[in-house]
C-alpha positions in Angstrom: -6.4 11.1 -40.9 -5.2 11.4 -37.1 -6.7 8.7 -34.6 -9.6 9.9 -32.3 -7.5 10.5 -29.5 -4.7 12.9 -31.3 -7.8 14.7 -33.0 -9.1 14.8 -29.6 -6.2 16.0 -27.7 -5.2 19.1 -30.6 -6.6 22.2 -29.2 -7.9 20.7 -26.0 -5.2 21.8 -23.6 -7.5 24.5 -22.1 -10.2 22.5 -21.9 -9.0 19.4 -20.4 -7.7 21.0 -17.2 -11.2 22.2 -16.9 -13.0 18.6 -17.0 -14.4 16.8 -14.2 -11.9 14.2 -14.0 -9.1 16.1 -13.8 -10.1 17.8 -10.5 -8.4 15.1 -8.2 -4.5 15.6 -8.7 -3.9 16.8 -5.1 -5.2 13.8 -3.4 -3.5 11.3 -6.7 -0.3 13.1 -5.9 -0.8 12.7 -2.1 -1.3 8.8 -3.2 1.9 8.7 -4.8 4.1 10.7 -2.9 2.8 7.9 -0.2 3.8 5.3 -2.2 7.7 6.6 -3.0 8.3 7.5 1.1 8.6 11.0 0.2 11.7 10.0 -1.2 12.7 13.7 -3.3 15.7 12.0 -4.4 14.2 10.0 -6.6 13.3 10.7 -10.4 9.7 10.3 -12.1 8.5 9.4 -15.6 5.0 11.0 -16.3 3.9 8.4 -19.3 0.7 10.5 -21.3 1.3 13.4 -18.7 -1.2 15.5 -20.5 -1.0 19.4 -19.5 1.6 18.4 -16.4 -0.9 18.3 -13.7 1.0 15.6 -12.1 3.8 16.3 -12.6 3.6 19.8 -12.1 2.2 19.5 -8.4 5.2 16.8 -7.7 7.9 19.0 -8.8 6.4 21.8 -6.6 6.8 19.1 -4.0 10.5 18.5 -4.8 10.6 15.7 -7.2 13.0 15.5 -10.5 9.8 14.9 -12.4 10.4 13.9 -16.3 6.7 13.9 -18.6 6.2 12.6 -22.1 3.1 12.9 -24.2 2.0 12.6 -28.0 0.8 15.7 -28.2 2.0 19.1 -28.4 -0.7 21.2 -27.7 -0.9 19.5 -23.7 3.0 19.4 -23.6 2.9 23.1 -24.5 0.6 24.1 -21.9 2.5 22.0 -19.5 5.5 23.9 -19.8 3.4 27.1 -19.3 1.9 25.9 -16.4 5.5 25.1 -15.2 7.0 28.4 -16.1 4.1 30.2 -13.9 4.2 27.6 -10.9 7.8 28.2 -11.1 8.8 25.0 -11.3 11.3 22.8 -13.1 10.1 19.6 -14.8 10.6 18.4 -18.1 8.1 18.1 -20.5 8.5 16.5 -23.8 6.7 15.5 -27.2 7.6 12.0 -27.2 5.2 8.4 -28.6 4.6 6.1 -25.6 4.5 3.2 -27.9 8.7 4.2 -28.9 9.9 5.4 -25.5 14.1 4.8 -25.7 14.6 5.3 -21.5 16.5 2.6 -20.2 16.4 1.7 -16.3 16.4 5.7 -15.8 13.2 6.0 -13.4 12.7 4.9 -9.6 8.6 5.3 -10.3 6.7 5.1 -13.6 3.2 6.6 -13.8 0.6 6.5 -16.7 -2.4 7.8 -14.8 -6.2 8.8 -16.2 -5.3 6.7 -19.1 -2.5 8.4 -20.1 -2.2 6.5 -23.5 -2.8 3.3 -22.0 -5.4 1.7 -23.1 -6.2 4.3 -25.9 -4.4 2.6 -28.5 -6.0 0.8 -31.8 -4.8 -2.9 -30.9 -3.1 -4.8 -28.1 0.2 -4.7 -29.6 0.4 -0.9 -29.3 -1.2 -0.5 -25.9 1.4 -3.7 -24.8 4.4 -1.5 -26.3 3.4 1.3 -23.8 3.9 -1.1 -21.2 7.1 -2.6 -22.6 8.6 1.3 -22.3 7.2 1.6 -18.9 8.8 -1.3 -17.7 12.1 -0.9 -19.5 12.4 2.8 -18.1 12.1 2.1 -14.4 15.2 0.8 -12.5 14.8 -2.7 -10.8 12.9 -2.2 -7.4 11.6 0.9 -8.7 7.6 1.4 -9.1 4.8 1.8 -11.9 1.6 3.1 -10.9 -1.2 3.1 -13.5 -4.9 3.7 -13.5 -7.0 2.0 -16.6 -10.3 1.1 -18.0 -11.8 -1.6 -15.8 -14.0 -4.0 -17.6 -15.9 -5.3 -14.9 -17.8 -1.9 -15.3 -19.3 -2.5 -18.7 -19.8 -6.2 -18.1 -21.9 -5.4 -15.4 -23.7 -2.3 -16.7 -26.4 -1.6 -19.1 -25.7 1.6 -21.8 -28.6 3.7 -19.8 -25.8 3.3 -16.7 -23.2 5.0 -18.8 -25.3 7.7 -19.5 -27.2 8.1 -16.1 -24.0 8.2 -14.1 -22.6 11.0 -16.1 -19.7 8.9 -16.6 -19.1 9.2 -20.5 -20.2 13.0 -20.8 -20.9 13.7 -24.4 -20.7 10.2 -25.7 -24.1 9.5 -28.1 -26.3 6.5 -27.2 -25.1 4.2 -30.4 -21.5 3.4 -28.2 -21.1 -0.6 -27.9 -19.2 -2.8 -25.5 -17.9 -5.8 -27.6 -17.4 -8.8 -24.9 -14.9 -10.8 -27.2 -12.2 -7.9 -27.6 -13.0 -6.2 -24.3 -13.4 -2.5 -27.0 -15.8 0.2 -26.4 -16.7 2.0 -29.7 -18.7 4.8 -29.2 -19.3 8.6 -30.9 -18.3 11.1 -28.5 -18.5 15.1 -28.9 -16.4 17.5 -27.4 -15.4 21.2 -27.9 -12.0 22.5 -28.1 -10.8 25.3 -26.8 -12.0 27.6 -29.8 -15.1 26.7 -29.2 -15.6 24.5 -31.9 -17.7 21.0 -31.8 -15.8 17.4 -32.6 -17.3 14.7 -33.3 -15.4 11.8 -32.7 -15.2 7.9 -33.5 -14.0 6.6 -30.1 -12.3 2.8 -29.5 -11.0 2.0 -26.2 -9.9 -1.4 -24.7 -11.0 -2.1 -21.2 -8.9 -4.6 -19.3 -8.9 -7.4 -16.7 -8.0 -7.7 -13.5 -6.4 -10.6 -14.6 -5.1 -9.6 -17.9 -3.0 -6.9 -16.4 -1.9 -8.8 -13.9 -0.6 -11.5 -16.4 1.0 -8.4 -18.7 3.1 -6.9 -15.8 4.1 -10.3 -14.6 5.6 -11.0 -18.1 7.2 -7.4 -18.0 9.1 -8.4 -14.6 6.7 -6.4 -12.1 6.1 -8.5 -9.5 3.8 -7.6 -6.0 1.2 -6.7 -8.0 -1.9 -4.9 -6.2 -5.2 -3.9 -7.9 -7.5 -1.3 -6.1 -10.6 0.5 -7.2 -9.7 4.3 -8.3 -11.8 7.0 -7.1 -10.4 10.7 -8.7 -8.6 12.0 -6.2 -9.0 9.7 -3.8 -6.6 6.8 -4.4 -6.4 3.3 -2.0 -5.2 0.3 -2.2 -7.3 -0.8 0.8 -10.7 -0.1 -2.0 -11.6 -3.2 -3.4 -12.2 -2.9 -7.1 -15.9 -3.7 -7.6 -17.9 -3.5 -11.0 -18.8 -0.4 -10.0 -15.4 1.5 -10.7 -15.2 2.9 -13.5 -10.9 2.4 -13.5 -8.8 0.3 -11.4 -5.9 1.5 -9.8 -2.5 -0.3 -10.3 0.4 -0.5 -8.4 3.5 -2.6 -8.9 7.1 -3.1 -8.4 10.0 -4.2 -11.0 12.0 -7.3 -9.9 15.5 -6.5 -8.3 
């Protein structure tokens, strides 16, 4: 049996470009061509870069973009998308928790939880972190947007579902406080129209907990914002009331 999130992500590709939270990429890609100085010399790992949205809008900016993701479905409806923007970027089928890239990268992104933090247990979600972090060159960047747990330590179930934050998760989800997991049952429909129902575990992390991982990695200036979709800013403190929290770090020279 696959996990939730490659059942989730097999014949999805249509309908993923078409949810609510993947209407920001303009104003994310603004963010991070911000952060690199417009710098088109530079190359650009998309980790979990789903159906290319990122990556697709950078390369139509200029940058060498390179985008890896579990699943085939999104990576082939990346490289149509691609092949119709006329772009070039390449997209590939690739396990975050394996990556083999070796100080290739002056930024690494893993961006609306682009297989970070989706994984079972810590060790896998920590290997996706170990590849980001042995792919980018020293001084070179990682930005990354994850689960933020002040949000379900500070809110009530009836605040998940009120805020339309969780569309089509069922009311009998639960926050565990000692492993930081939300397990929840969440229905979707694919692209043929067909209803999943699906046993959901994701790990939401600390300010401090990812602050501690990266610094064991070798990142080093660490900064942790609040993440508004499409709308990205350091200078937006991260608050119990963002859903994500919005990374940005450098690896040590």
């Amino acid at each position: 049996m696959k996990p939730w999130y490659e059942e989730l992500f097999t014949d999805y590709a249509e309908t993923y470009d078409k949810e609510v939270f993947t209407q920001g990429t303009l104003g994310e890609c603004d963010f991070i061509e911000k952060e690199i100085g417009g710098d088109r010399s530079i190359r650009i790992l998309d980790i979990g870069c789903g159906t290319g949205r990122h990556g697709i809008e950078l390369a139509r900016r200029g940058y060498r973009v390179t985008g890896v993701d579990l699943s085939a479905d999104q990576i082939a409806k990346a490289r149509k998308k691609a092949r119709a923007a006329g772009v070039e970027a390449d997209f590939r089928v690739a396990d975050a928790r394996s990556l083999t890239f070796d100080k290739e990268f002056d930024l690494v992104q893993i961006i609306c939880e682009g297989a970070f933090p989706l994984m079972g247990t810590d060790e896998e979600n920590f290997a996706i972190l170990e590849g980001a972090a042995r792919a980018v060159k020293p001084g070179g960047k990682l930005i990354l947007t994850t689960l933020n747990v002040l949000f379900p330590l500070a809110h009530s179930v009836k605040d998940f579902e009120a805020e339309n934050l969780v569309e089509g998760m069922s009311d009998d989800h639960a926050f565990d406080p000692k492993t930081f997991r939300m397990k929840s049952t969440f229905q979707v429909r694919d692209d043929h129209g067909r209803e999943k129902t699906l046993s959901c575990d994701e790990r939401y992390y600390a300010p401090s907990e990812i602050t501690w991982l990266l610094k064991r990695l070798g990142f080093t200036a660490i900064s942790i914002s609040g993440s508004k979709i499409g709308a990205f800013n350091r200078a937006d403190s991260l608050t119990p009331d963002d859903f994500e929290m919005l990374v940005v770090a450098e690896m040590r020279r």
